[in-house]
Wavefront OBJ file of the C-alpha trace (Angstrom):
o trace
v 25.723 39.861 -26.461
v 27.556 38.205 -23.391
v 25.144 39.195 -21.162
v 22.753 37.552 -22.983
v 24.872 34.534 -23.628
v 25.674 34.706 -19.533
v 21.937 34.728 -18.860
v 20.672 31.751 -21.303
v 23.647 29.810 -19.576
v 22.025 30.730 -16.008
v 19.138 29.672 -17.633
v 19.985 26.636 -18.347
v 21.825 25.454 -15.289
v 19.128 26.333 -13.555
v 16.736 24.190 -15.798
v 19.592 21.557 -15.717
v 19.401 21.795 -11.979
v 15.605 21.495 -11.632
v 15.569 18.527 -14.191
v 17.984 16.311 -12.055
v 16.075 17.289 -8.720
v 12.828 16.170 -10.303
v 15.004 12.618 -12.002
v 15.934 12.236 -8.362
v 12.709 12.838 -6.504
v 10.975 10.524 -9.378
v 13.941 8.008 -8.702
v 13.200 7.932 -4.733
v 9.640 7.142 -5.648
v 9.790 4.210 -7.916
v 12.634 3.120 -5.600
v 10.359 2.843 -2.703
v 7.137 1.573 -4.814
v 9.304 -1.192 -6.026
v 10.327 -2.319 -2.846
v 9.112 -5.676 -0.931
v 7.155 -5.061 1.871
v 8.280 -5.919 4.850
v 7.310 -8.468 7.837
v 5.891 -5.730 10.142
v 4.234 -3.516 6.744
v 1.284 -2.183 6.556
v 1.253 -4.376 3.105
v 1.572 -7.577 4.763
v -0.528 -6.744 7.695
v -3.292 -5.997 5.466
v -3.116 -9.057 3.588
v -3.088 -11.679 6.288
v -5.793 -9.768 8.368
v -7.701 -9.921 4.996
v -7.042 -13.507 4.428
v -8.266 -14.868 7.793
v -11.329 -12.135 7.193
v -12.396 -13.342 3.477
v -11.976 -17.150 4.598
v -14.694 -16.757 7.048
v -16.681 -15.043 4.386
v -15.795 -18.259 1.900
v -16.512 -20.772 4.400
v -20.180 -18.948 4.633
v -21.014 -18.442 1.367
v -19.848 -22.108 0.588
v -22.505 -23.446 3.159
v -24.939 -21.606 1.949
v -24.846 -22.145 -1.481
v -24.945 -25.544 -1.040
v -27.965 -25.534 0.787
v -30.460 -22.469 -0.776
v -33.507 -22.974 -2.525
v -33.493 -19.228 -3.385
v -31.815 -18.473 -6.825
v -30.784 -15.081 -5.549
v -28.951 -16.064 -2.444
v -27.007 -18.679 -4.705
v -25.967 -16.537 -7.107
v -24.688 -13.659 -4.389
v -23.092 -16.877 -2.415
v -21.339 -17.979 -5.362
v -20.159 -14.981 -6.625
v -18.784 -13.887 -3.195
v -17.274 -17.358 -2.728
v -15.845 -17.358 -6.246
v -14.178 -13.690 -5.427
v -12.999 -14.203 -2.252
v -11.211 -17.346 -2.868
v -10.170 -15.579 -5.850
v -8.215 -12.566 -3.481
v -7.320 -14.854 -1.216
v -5.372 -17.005 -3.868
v -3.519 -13.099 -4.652
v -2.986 -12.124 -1.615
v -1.142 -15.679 -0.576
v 0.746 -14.857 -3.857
v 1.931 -11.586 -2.504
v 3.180 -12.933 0.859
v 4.521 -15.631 -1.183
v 6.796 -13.304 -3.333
v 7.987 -10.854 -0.871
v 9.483 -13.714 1.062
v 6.992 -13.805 4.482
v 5.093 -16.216 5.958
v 1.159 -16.228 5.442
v 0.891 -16.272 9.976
v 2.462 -12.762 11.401
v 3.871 -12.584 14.904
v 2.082 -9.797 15.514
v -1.631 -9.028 17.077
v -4.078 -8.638 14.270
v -4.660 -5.327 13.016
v -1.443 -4.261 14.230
v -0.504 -2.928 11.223
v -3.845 -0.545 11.628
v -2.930 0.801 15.026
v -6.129 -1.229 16.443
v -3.998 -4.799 17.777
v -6.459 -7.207 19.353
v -6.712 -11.028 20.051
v -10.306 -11.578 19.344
v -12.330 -11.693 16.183
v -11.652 -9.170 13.784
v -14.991 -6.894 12.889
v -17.481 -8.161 11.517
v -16.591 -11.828 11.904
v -18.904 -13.966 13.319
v -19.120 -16.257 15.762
v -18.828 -19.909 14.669
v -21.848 -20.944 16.596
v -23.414 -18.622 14.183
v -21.793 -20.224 11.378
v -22.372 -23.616 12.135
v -26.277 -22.271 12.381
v -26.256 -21.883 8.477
v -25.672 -25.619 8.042
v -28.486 -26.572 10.846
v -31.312 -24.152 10.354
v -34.458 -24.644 7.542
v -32.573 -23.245 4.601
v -35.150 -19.736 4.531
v -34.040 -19.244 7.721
v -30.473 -20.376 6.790
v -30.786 -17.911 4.097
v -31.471 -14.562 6.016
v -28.629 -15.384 8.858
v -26.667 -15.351 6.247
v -27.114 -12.141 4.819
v -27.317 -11.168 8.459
v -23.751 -12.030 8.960
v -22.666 -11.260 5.845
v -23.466 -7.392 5.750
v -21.882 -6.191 8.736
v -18.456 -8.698 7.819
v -18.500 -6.731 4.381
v -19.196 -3.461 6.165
v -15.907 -3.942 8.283
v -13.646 -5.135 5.358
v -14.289 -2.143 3.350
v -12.267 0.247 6.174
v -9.728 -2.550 6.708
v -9.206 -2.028 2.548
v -9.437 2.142 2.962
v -6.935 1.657 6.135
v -3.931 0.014 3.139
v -4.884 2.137 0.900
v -4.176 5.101 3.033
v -0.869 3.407 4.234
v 0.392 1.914 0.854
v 1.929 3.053 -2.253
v 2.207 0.084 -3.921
v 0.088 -0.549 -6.791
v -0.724 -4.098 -6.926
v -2.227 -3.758 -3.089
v -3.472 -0.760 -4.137
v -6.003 -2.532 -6.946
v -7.078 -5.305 -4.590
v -8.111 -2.829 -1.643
v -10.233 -0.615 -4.253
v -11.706 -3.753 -5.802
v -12.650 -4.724 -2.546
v -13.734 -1.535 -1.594
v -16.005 -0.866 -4.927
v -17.371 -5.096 -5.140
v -18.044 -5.188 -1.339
v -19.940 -1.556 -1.023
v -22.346 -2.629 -3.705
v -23.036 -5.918 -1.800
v -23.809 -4.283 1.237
v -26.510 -2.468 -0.656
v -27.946 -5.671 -2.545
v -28.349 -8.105 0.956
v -29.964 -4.905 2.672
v -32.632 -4.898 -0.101
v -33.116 -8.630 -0.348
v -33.066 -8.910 3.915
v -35.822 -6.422 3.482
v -37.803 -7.820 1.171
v -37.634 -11.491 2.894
v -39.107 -9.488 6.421
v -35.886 -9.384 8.257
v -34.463 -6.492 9.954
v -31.121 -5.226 8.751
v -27.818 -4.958 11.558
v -26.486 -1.939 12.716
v -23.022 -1.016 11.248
v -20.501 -1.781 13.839
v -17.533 0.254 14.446
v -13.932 -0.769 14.293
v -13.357 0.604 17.842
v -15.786 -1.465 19.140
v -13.048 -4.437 18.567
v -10.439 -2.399 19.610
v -8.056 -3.111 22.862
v -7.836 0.593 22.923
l 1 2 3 4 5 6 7 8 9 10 11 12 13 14 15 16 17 18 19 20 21 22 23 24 25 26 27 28 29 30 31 32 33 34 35 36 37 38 39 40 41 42 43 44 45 46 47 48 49 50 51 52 53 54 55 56 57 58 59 60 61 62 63 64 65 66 67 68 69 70 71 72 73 74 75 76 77 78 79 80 81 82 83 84 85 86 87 88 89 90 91 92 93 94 95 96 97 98 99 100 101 102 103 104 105 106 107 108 109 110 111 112 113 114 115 116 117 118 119 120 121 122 123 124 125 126 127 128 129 130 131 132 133 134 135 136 137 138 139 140 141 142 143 144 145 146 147 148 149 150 151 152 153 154 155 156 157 158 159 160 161 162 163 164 165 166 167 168 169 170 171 172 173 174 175 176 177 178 179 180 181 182 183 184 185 186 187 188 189 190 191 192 193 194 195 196 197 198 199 200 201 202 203 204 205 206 207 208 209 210 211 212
């Protein structure tokens, strides 16, 4: 009988012990998930980079919409101006809350490992953005899809890049959103740059903006 009683009380010291090592391990993480990011995060990074990226994309789709005569293209412009503007608003939010300013000190895509002082990928140039203003709105229409695919092919692994360096959920939901909305775009202008004759652009690779 006391042997028994000596090995349920092993037993349950040592289920006693593994219960407060799991309470502690579960503590650590919802400690660290609920902090603020910092100035230098991966967090913040993300969301200025992503800011200055889905601007451009704003400012585009604006322009165009404004000046289409095809129903499709206004539609896709609207919706990616009304989204965008949408994330940027959140992501402003999130700087906003954890106490940082929207403008880091740092290179962009610092917080990736890729710093450079140039245009991000897949930005355009603004020559080529004040074209979509100047140009016969047909031709207006397929530079903008011609811009617009390859700046949505390099935010999706800006987006994969946080979500591989953050555990926080709210950034978490934005960079799959953006991931998931900005994949299926890609697919849509390819088709409709297709079907209006024009050739599609080659994907361009983040190290081709790299200062590495």
């Amino acid at each position: 009988m006391m042997g028994g009683k000596s090995g349920a009380s092993i037993m349950l010291v040592a289920a006693l012990a593994v219960s407060v090592v799991l309470l502690f391990g579960l503590s650590v993480f919802l400690w660290i998930s609920a902090r603020e990011p910092g100035n230098s995060s991966a967090e913040a990074g993300f969301a200025r980079d992503m800011i200055v990226h889905h601007s451009q994309a704003v400012e585009m789709a604006e322009i165009v919409r404004d000046r289409t005569e095809n129903d499709r293209i206004k539609t896709l412009a609207t919706d990616i101006a009304l989204t965008q503007q949408a994330q940027i608003g959140q992501m402003q939010g999130w700087l906003d809350l954890w106490g940082l300013p929207v403008a880091g000190s740092e290179p962009a895509m610092s917080w990736m490992g890729m710093a450079h002082e140039g245009r991000m990928p897949g930005m355009a140039a603004q020559d080529r953005v004040n074209q979509l203003r100047t140009l016969p709105p047909e031709e207006a229409d397929q530079l903008f899809l011609k811009l617009m695919i390859p700046h949505h092919e390099a935010a999706v692994p800006m987006s994969e890049a946080a979500l591989e360096r953050t555990n926080n959920p709210t950034v978490e939901n934005l960079a799959n959103a953006i991931v998931a909305s900005q994949q299926a775009e890609i697919e849509i202008m390819k088709e409709m740059l297709r079907e209006m004759g024009g050739s599609v652009p080659e994907g361009e690779s983040m190290h081709d903006h790299s200062d590495h």
